[in-house]
C-alpha positions in Angstrom: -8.2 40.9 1.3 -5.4 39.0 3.2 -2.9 36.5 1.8 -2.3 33.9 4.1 0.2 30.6 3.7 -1.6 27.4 4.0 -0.5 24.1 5.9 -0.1 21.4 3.0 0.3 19.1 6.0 2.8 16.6 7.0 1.4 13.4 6.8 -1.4 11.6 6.0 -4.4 11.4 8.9 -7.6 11.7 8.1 -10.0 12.3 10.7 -12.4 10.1 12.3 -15.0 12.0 10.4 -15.1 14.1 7.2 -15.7 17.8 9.3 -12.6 17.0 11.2 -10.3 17.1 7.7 -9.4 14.4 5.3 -5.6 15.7 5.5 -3.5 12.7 2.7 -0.2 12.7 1.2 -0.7 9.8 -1.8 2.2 9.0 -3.6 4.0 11.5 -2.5 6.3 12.5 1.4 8.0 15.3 3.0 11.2 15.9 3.8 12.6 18.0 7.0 14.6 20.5 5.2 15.7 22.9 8.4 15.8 26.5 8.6 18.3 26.0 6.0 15.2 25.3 3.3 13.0 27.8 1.6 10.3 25.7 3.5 10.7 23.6 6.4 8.5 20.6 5.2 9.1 20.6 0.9 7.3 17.8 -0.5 8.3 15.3 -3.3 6.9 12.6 -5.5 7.6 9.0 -4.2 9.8 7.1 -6.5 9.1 5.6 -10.1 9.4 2.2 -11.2 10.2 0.9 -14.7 10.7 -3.0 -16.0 13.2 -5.5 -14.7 12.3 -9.0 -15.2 9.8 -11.6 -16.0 9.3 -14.5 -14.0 7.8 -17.6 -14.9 4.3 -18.5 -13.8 1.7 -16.6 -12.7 0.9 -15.0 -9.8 1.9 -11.9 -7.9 5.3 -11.6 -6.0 5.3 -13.4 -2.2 8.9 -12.9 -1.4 12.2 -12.1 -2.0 15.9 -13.0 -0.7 18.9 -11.5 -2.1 22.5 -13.0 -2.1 25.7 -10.6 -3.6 24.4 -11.2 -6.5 21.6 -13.0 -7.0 17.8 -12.5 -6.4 15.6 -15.1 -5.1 12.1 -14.4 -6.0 8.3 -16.8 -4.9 5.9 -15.4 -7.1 2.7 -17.4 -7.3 3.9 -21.1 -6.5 7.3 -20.5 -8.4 10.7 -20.4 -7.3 13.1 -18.3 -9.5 16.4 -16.6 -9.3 17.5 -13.4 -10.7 20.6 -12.0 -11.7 21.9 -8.2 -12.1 20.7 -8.0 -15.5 17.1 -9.6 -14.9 17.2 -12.8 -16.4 15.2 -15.4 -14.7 15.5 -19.3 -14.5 13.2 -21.2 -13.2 14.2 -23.4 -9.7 11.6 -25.4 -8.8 7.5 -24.9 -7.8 6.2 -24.5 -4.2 2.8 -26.1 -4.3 0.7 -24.0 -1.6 -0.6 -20.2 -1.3 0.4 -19.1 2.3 2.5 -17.3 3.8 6.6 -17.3 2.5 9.5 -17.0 4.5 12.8 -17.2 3.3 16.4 -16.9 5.6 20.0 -17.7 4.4 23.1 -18.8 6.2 26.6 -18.1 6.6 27.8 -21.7 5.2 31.3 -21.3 4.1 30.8 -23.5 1.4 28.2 -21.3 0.1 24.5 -19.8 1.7 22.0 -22.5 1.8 18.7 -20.7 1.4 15.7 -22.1 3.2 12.0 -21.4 2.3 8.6 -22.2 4.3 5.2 -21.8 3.8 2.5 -23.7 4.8 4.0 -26.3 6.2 6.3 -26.8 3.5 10.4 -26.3 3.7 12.5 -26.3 0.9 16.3 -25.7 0.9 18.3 -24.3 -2.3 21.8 -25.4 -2.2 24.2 -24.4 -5.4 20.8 -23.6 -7.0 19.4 -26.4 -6.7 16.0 -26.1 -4.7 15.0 -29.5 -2.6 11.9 -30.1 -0.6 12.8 -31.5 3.0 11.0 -34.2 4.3 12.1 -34.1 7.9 9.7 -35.9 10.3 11.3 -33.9 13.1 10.2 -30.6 11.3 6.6 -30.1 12.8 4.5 -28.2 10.4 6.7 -25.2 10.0 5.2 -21.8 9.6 8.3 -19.4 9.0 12.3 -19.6 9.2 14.5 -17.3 10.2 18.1 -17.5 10.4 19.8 -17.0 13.7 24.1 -17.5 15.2 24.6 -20.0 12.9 21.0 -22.0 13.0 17.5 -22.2 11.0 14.6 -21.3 13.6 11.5 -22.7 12.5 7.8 -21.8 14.4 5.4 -24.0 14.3 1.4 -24.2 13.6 1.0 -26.2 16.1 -0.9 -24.9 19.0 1.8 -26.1 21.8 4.0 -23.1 20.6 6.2 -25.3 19.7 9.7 -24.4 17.8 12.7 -25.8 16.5 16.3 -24.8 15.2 18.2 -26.9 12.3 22.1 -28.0 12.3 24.8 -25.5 12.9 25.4 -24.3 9.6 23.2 -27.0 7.6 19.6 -25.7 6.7 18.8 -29.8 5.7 18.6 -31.5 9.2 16.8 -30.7 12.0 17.7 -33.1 15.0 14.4 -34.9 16.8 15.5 -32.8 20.1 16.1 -29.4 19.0 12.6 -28.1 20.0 11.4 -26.0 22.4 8.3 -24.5 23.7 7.2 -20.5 23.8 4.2 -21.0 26.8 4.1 -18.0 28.1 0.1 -17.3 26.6 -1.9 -20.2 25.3 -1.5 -18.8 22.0 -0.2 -20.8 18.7 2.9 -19.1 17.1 2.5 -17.1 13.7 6.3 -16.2 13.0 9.7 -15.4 14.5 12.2 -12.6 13.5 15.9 -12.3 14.7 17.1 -9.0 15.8 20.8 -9.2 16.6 21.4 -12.2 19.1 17.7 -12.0 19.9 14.7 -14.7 19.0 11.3 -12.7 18.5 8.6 -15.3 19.0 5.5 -13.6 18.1 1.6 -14.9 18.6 -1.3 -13.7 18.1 -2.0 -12.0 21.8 1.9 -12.5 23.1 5.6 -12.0 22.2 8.3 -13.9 24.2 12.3 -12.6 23.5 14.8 -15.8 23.4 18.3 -14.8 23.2 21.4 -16.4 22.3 23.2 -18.3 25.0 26.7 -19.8 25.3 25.9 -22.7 23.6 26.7 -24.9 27.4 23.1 -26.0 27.2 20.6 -28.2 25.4 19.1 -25.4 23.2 21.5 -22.4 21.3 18.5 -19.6 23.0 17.2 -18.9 26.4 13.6 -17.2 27.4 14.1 -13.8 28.6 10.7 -11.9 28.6 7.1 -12.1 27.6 4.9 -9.3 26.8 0.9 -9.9 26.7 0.9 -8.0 23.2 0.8 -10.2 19.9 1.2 -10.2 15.7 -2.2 -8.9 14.6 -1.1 -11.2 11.2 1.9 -12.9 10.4 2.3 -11.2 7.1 2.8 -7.5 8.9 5.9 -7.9 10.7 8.6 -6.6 9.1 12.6 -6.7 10.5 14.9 -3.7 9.4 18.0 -2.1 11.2 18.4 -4.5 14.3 14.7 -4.5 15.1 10.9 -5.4 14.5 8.4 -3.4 13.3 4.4 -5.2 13.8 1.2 -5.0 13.4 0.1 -5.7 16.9 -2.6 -7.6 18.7 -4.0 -8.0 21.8 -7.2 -10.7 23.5 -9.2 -7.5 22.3 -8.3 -7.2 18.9 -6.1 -5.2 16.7 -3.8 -2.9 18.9 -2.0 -0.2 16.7 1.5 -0.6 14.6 4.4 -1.1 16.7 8.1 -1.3 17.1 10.0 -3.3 19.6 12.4 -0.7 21.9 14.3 -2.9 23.8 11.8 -5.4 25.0 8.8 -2.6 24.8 6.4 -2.5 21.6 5.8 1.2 21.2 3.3 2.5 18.9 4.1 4.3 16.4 0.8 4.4 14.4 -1.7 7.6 14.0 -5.4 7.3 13.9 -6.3 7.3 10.2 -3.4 4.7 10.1 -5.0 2.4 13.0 -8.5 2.8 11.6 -7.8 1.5 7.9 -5.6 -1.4 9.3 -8.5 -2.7 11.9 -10.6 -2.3 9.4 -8.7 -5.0 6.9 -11.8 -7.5 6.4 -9.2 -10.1 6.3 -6.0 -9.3 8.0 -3.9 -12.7 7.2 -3.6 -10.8 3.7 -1.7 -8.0 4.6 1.6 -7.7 3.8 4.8 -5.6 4.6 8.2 -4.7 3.3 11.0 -2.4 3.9 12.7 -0.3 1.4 15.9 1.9 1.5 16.2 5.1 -0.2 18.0 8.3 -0.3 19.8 7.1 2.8 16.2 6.8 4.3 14.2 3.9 5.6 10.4 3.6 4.2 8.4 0.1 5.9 5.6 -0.4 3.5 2.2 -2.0 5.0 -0.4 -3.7 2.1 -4.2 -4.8 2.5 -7.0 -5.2 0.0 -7.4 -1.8 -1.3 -4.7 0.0 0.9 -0.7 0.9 1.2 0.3 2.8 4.5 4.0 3.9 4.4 6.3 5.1 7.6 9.3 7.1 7.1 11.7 6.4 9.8 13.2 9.5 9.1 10.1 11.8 9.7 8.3 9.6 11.1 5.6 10.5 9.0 3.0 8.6 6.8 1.9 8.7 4.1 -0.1 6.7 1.4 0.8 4.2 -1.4 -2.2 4.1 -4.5 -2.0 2.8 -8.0 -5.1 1.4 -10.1 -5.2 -0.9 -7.7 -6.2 0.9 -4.7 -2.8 0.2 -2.9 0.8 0.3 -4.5 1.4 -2.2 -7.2 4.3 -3.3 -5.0 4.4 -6.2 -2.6 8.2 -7.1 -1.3 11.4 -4.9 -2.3 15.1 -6.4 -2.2 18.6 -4.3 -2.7 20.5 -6.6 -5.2 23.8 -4.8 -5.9 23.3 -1.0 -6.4 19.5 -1.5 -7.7 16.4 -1.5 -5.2 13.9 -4.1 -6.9 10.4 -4.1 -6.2 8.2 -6.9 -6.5 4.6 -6.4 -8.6 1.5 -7.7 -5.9 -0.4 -9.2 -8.7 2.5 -10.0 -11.7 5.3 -12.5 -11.6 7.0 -9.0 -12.8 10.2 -7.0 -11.0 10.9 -3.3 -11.7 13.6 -1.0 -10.7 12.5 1.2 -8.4 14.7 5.1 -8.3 13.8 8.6 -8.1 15.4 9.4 -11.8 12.0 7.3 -12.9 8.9 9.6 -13.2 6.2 6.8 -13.8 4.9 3.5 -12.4 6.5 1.3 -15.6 4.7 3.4 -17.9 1.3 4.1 -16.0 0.5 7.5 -14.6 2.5 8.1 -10.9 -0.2 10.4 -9.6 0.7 12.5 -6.5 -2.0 14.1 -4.6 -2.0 16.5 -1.8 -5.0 17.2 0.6 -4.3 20.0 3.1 -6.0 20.2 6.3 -8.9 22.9 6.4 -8.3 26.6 6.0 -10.7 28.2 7.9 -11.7 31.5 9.8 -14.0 29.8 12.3 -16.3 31.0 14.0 -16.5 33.4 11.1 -16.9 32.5 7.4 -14.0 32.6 4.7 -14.5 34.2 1.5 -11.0 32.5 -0.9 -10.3 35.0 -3.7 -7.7 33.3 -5.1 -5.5 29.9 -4.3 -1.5 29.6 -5.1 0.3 26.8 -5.6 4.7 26.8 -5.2 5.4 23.7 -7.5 9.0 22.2 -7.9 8.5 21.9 -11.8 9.1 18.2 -13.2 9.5 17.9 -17.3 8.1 19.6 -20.5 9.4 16.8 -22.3 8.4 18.3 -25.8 6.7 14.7 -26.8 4.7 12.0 -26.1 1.1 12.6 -24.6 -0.5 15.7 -24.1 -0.1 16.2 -20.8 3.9 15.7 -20.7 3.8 18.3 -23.7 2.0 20.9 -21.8 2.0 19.7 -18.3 -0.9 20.7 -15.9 -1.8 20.3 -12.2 -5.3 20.4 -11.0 -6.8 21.7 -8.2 -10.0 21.0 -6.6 -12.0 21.8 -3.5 -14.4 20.3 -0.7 -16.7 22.2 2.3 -17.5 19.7 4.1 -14.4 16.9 3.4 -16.9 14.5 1.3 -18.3 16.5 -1.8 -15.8 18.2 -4.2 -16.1 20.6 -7.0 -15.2 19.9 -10.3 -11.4 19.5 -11.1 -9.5 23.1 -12.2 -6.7 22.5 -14.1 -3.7 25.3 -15.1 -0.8 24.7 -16.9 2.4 24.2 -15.1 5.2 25.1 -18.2 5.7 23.4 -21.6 9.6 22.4 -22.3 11.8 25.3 -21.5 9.9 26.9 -19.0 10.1 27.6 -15.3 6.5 28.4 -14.1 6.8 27.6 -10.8 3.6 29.5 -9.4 0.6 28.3 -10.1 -3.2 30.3 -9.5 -6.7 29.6 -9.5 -9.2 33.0 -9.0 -12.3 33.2 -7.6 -13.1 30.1 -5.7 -16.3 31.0 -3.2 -17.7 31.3 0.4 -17.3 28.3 2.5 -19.3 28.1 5.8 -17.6 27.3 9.4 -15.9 24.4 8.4 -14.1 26.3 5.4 -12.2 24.8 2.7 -9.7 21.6 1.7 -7.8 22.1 -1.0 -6.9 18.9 -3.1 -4.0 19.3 -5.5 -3.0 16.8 -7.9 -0.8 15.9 -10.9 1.3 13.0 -12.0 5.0 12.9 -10.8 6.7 13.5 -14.1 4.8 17.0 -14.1 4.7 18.1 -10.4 8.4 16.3 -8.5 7.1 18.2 -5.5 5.2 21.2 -3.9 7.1 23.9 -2.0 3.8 25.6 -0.4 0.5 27.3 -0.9 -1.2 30.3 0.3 -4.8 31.9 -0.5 -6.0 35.5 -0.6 -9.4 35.4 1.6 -11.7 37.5 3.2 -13.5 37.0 6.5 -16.6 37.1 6.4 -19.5 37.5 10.0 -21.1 34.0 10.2 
């Protein structure tokens, strides 16, 4: 027998079919830990979440826009604001179910805060939230906030958009218009990044970019690239640029990032195949959160979350009851990272000192990529498992008393055995080693190994090896 350490994996990427490995980090990421670590690639338990606030209404959170120290939260077809302590007040209804963008400006006098969706714009001013009946505002479709102006796109399919007042989100003049007509194609949303206008369809991009204010309009067209916004809803701005999900004439072209003027692609396969496969991609949604001095962008569909650490650049995915993470939008207000419930007018606190999703299990799972002795068979006499031990508490339900992990096993990455479970330490223990005995003969394709536990008992896995046996084929 030979004991050999097994590849937990980086990332998740499953393959394009079950023989080629079902490699998934859920719930859970790595972390590059150097030559200095016991491991180069540890991995940990994504954050917990526990309650905040209750908003008024119903309906799950659509966006959210934080001031120094207020929170301003669309969930369903309400408007509310949020302070540091959670308390919500109710600012006014939104009566549509699109899309919602929000941008605020510099105004001395105090941000205004301007909100569209579906044609829709609403300013709050003081918190008071007004809907804006400008005939010169034609059929806005997002806002964002830009040297001093509102930028509005439009539905319309002229590509038409438009920029408000200097400093005053509540007028837009009858000439401050212009036209993106690079590509036939209507306009879906537009992101600032720095003194740069994205303008984003659904097959093309153009890049507007600040001027010296000597001419009719405060941008200029620089560039146009024939690569679009696969749905308005993916394309998230962080850190002075734009992350997408992109498009092409052809369909749905991979998850990109605008270098420069250049949308690289920054998606894997597993990662590209879920996303085209979105029945209906005008529900997907993404956010950015900030943690641990590390950037995480957050991608939502049906049944699905995708998550990219910037640090790593590494995926990995999101699950809860749902099927996805329970999470749609996350804000910073103050010192706390808030996190907006997809389904719930609800907000949680979101920090890695919380070991549960607001009282539901957080359940981490780790499937490696095959072990295997092809062309030969592999005989595994036993399986062992370096865990990073998370709390015995001493009460509450069983398995916090006497915490277990479980471990299960596949041959051909779609059947799996029954689930093996061994303790992991009660209160007061360190049992960081973990073994299962005795596991069987696998054919050429040779074993996956799924491990599994929530995050309050396993905060992360340091490694695995088996003892095996090569066997002739």
């Amino acid at each position: 027998m030979k004991l050999k350490p097994i590849d937990l994996g980086s990332q998740s990427n499953v393959g394009r079919y079950p023989h080629a490995g079902v490699a998934q980090l859920i719930n859970c990421h790595v972390e590059e830990a150097g030559k200095e670590g016991r491991v180069q690639w540890p991995i940990y338990a994504d954050s917990g979440r526990l309650h905040f606030s209750s908003l008024g209404g119903t309906g799950g959170v659509q966006r959210m826009l934080a001031t120094d120290d207020t929170l301003y939260v669309v969930a369903g077809r309400v408007m509310s604001k949020v302070d540091q302590s959670g308390v919500a007040t109710i600012l006014g209804g939104i009566p549509s179910d699109g899309l919602v963008t929000m941008a605020r400006n510099t105004r001395t006098a105090g941000p205004q805060i301007g909100i569209v969706r579906d044609g829709l714009y609403f300013v709050i001013d003081n918190n008071v939230m007004t809907q804006i009946n400008d005939p010169d505002l034609s059929s806005p479709n997002s806002i964002c906030f830009l040297g001093g102006y509102m930028m509005f796109t439009s539905s319309l399919p002229s590509g038409k958009f438009m920029w408000g007042n200097l400093d005053d989100a509540t007028a837009v003049d009858g000439l401050a218009f212009a036209y993106a007509r690079t590509n036939p194609d209507p306009l879906l949303i537009g992101k600032a990044r720095g003194r740069d206008l994205l303008l984003f369809g659904n097959r093309s991009i153009e890049v507007w970019y600040l001027n010296d204010g000597s001419g009719d309009a405060p941008v200029s067209f620089r560039s146009a690239m024939s690569v679009g916004a696969y749905c308005a809803g993916g394309v998230i701005d962080t850190l002075d640029t734009v992350f997408f999900l992109a498009a092409t004439a052809n369909g749905f072209a991979g998850v990109r990032v605008m270098n420069g003027d250049v949308p690289s692609e920054i998606g894997n396969p597993y990662v590209n195949r879920v996303m085209a496969a979105e029945a209906n991609p005008s529900t997907i949604t993404g956010t950015v959160r900030n943690e641990f001095g590390r950037t995480f962008l957050e991608w939502s569909g049906t049944n699905w979350t995708l998550i990219y650490d910037l640090k790593t650049q590494q995926w990995h995915d999101g699950s809860h009851a749902l099927g996805r993470s329970r999470v749609s939008q996350y804000a910073q207000l103050g010192s706390q990272l808030i996190a907006g419930d997809a389904t719930s007018p609800v907000l949680y606190t979101q920090s890695p000192t919380y070991y549960d999703d607001d009282g539901d299990p957080l359940i981490v799972t780790v499937r490696t990529p095959p072990v295997h002795a092809a062309p030969n068979r592999i005989e595994i006499n036993a399986v062992y498992l370096d865990v990073v031990p998370g709390v015995g508490a001493g009460q509450g339900n069983a398995q916090d008393i006497s915490p277990t992990v479980s471990m299960r096993y596949s041959i051909n990455g779609k059947e799996w055995s029954t689930e093996l479970r061994r303790s992991i330490g009660a209160q007061g223990q360190d049992i960081q080693r973990v073994v299962w005995t005795r596991i069987g003969t696998a054919p050429v394709n040779g074993f996956t190994f799924e491990f599994s536990a929530s995050a309050k008992v396993a905060r992360g896995l340091m490694g695995a090896a088996v003892e095996y046996t090569v066997l002739p084929p």
